[in-house]
C-alpha positions as CSV (number, residue, x, y, z in Angstrom):
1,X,-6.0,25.9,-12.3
2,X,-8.3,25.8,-9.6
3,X,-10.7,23.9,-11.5
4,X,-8.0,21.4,-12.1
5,X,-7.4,21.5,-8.4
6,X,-11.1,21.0,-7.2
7,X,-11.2,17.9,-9.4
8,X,-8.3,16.5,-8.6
9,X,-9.3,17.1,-4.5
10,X,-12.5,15.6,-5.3
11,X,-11.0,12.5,-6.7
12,X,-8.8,12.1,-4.1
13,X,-12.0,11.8,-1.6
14,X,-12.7,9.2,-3.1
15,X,-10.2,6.9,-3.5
16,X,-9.7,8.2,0.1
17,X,-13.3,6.4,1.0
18,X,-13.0,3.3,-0.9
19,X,-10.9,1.0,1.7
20,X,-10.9,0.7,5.4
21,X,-12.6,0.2,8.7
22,X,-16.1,2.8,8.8
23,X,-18.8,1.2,10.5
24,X,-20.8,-1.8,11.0
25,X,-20.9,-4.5,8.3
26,X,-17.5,-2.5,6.6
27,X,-14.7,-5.2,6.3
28,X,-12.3,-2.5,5.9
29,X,-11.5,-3.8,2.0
30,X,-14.2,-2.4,-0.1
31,X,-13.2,0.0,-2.9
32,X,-15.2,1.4,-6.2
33,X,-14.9,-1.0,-9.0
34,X,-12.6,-0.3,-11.9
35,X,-13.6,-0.6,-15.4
36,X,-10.6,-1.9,-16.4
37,X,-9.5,-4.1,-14.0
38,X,-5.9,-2.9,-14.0
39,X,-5.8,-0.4,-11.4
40,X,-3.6,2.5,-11.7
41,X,-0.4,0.0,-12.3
42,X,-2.1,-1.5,-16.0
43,X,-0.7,-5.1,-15.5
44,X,-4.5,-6.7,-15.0
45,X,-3.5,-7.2,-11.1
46,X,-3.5,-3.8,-9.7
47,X,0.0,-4.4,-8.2
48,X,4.0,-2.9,-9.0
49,X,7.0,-4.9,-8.4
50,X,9.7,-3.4,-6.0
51,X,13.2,-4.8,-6.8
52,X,14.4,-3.2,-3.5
53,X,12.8,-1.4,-0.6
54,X,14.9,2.1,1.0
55,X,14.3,4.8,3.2
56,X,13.1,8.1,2.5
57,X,13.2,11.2,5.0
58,X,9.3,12.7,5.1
59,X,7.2,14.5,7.2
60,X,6.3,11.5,9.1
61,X,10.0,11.0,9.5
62,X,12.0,8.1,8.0
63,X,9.7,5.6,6.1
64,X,10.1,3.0,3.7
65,X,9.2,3.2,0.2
66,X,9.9,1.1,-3.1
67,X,13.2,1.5,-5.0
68,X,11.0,4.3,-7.2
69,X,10.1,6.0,-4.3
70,X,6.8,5.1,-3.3
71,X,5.7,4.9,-0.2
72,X,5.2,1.6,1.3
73,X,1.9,1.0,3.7
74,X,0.5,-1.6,6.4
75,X,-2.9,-2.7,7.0
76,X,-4.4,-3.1,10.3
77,X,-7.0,-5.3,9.4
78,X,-3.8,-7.9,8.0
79,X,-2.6,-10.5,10.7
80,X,1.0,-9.7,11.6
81,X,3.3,-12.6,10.2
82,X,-0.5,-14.9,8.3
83,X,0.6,-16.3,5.2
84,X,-2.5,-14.3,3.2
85,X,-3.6,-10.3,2.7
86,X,-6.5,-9.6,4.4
87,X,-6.7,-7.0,1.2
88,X,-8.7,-9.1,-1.2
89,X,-11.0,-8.4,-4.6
90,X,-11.7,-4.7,-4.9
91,X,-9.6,-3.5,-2.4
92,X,-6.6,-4.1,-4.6
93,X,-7.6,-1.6,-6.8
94,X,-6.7,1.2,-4.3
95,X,-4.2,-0.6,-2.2
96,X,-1.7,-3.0,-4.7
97,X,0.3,-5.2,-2.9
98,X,4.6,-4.9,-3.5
99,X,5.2,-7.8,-5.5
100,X,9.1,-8.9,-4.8
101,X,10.9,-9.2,-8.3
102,X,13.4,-11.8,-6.9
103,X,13.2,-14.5,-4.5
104,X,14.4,-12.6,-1.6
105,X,13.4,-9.1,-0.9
106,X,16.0,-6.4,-0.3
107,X,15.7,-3.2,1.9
108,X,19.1,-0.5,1.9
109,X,18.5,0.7,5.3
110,X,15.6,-1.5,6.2
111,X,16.0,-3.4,9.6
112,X,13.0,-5.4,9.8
113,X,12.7,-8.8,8.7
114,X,11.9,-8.9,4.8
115,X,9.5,-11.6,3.6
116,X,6.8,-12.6,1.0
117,X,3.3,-14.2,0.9
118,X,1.5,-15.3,-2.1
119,X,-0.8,-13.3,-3.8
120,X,-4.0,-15.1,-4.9
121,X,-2.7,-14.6,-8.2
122,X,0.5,-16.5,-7.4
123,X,2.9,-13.7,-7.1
124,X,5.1,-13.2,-4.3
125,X,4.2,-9.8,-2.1
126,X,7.1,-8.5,0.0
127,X,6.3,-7.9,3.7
128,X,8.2,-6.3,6.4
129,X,8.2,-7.3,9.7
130,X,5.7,-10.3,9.1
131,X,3.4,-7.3,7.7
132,X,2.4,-7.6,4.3
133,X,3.2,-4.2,2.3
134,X,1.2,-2.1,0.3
135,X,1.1,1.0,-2.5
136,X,-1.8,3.9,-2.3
137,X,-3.1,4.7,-5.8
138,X,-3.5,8.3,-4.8
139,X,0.1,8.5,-4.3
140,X,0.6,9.8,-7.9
141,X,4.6,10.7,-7.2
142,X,7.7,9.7,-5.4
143,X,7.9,11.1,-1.7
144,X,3.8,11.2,-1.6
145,X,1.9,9.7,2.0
146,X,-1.7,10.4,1.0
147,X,-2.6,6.7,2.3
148,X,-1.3,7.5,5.8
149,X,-4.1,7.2,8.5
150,X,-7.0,6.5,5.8
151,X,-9.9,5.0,8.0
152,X,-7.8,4.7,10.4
153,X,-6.4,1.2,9.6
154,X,-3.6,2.1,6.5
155,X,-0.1,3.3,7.8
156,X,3.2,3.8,6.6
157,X,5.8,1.9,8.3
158,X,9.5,2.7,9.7
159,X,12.5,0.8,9.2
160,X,11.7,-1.8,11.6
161,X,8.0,-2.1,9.9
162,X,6.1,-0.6,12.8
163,X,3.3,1.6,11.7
164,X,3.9,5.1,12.1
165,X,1.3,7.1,13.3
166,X,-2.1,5.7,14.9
């Protein structure tokens, strides 16, 4: 068991260091390459869809997450309403974007202004509040917030997609 746990800890630091703002000459999207290319979602793109967007009551309050349950994330280094993810190449691999399944996103309980922007890929990413939304692949379950606060530029977001926290 607590081999199991040191392993899993240690994995968790880094995926923890792979994206975000550190230092000089660190564009805040960097990540370790995948073998695989599929990133933790196996569809080749590193991304989930999200047929609708809720609320879910955590320990950094209310915060929206994917109809599964996932938590739902910001990035600072994104421009607030830009038509592109500032999250590009291997970045994706830690932080998939929330690819709307329809043409409209839908949020129960969400009060910001859904949205979309194209991926490079040509899918449609759902933002929130002109921010474009994220997953965390060390979020391995429903209700999980390991992303929050990594590098100090990745945030969960409220209702009204404001960052909480930072």
């Amino acid at each position: 068991m607590r081999r199991t746990l040191a392993v899993a800890a240690l994995a968790l630091g880094l995926i923890l260091t792979g994206c975000g703002s550190g230092g000089a000459g660190d564009s805040g999207t960097e990540a370790p390459s995948s073998s695989d290319g599929g990133g933790m979602y196996g569809d080749g793109g590193g991304s989930t869809s999200a047929s609708e967007l809720k609320l879910a009551d955590t320990d950094l309050g209310e915060i929206v997450v994917t109809g599964d349950g996932m938590t739902a994330y910001m990035f600072d280094t994104d421009t607030q309403g830009a038509d592109t993810s500032a999250c590009t190449g291997a970045c994706l691999q830690n932080w998939p974007p929330i690819i709307a399944t329809g043409d409209t996103p839908k949020g129960d309980g969400v009060t910001g202004e859904l949205g979309t922007i194209k991926t490079a890929d040509g899918k449609m990413q759902v933002t929130l509040n002109g921010w474009p939304l994220y997953l965390f692949a060390g979020d391995t379950k429903a209700g999980d917030t390991n992303g929050q606060g990594v590098k100090d530029v990745w945030w969960v977001v409220d209702a009204a997609g404001e960052k909480i926290g930072g």
